[in-house]
N, C-alpha and C positions, 0 to 999 in steps of 0.2 A: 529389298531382299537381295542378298548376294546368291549368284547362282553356279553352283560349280561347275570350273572350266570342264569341258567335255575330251574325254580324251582319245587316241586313235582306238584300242582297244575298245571301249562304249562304242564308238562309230561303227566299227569292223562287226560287233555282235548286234547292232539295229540293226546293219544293211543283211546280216545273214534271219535275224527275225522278223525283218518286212518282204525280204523272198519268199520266205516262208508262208506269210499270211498272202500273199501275191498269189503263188499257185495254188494251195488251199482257196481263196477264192475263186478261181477259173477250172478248178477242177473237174466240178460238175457240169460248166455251161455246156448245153445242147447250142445249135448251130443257130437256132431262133435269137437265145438267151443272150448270146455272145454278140449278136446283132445287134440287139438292143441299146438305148439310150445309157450312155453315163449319166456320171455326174457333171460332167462335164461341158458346155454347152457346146452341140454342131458335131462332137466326139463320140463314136457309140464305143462298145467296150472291145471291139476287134482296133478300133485306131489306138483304144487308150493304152492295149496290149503287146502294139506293134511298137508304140513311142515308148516303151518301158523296156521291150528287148532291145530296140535300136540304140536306146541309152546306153546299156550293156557295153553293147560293141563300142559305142562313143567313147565310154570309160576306157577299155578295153586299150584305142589308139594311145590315151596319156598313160596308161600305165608301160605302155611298149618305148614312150617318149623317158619316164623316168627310167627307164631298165636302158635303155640305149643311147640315149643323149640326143638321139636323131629324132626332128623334129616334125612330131602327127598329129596337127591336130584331132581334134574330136569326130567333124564333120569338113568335107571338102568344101561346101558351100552351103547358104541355107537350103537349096533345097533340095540338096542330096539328104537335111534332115526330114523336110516335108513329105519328102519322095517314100521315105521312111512309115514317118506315120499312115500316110494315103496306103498303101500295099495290105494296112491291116485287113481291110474289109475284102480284100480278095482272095485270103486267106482260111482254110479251114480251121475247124478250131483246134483240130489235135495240131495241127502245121506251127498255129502258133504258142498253144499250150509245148509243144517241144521246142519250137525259137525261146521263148518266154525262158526255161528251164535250162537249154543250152547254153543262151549267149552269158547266164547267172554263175552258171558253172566253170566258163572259161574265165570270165571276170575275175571269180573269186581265187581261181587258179594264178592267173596272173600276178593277182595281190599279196598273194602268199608267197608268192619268189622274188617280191623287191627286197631286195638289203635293207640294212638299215639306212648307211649312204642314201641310198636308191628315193627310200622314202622322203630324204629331205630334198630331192631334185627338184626344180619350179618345172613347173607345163604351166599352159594357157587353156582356160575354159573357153565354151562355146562364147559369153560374154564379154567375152578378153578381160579376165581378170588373171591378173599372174598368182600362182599359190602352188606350195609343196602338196608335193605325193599325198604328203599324210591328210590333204581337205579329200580324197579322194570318195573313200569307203564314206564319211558327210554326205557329199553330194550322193552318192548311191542310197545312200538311207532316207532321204528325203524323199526319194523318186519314190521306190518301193512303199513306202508303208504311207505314204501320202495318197499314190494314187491306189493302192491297195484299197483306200477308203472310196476312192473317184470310181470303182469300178459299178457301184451304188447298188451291189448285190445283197446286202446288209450282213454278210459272213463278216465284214469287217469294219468297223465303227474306229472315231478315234479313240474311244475309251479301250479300246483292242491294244494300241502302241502302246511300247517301252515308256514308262511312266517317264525317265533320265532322256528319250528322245524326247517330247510333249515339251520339256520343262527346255531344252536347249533350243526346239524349234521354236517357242513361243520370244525365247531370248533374241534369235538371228530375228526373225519377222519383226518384232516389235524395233529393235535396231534399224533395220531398214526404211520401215516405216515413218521412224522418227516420232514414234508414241512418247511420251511422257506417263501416261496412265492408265489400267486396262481397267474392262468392267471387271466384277465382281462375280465368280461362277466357278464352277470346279473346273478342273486345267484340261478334260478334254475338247471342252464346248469353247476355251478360249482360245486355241489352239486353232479350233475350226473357223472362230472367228476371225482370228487374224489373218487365215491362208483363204479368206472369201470365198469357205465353204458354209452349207447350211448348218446352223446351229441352233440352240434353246435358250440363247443369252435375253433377257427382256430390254427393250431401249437399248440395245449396243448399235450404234452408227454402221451403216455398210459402208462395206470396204471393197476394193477392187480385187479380183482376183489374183492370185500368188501362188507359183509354180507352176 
């Protein structure tokens, strides 16, 4: 099956549709709620909501790298990223429900005022993988509507995502992975499967987790 290229525009309207299901998900949580267990193992939903704003700002550096030429990383070190996540649990939750919604809004602010030039600049990921501007709004998309599901409040499932994200993320993981063949299932439950979350696949082999 041939899968069509994704392009910045699909990118730029997942990453602003998985903010979306992000804070709709945390909206409600009382301070117990938000305490609580992710999806995530060891992560409750104040860490998974600190590493999500923190990402923001992370993004936030490379997009000031392509708008400038001057070079920021994401993170000073890892664990000025650590340092990041840890902070969530000491945080209230409206603290972080407005980190969460702030750091989204400077993001998307940011992204909006690269040039076109701007957007073909290279930066360097947390990963050290070198890539133009335009993976950027990508990488944001992933975060959001991924852990949007990690937050395991059940306001958001995969069958919740941009059906055009589902089919591109299934693409990038399976590529990484180095699959040759997936199970048979509708495309939110492979999706899940591939990023070694819970799923309804029957006989499908566990996978390590991803993201």
């Amino acid at each position: 099956m041939t899968v069509p290229a994704r392009t910045l525009a699909d990118a730029r309207a997942w990453a602003r549709t998985g903010t979306e299901l992000m804070l709709d998900a945390v909206a409600g949580l009382g301070e117990d709620a938000f305490s609580a267990p992710s999806v995530l193992p060891g992560w409750t939903r104040k860490h998974l909501a600190a590493h999500v704003a923190a990402n923001a700002d992370a993004l936030g550096n490379l997009v000031r790298w392509a708008a400038t030429g001057e070079e920021t990383p994401m993170y000073a070190s890892a664990e000025e990223r650590a340092a990041g996540i840890a902070k969530g649990p000491a945080l209230t939750a409206d603290e972080l429900r407005s980190w969460l919604a702030d750091s989204a809004r400077k993001l998307a602010a940011g992204l909006d005022g690269l040039t076109d030039e701007q957007w073909r600049h290279q930066v360097v990921t947390a990963q050290g993988r070198t890539v133009p501007a335009t993976e950027l709004p990508w990488m944001r998309s992933r975060e959001v509507c991924v852990h949007a599901v990690d937050l395991g409040t059940g306001v958001v499932t995969f069958a919740d995502l941009p059906k055009g994200f589902l089919t591109a993320l299934v693409a990038e993981i399976r590529g990484r992975r180095g699959l040759d063949e997936l199970p048979e299932g509708p495309l939110p439950e492979v999706a899940a499967w591939l990023a070694g979350r819970p799923h309804t696949l029957a006989d499908a082999p566990e996978l390590g987790p991803w993201l």
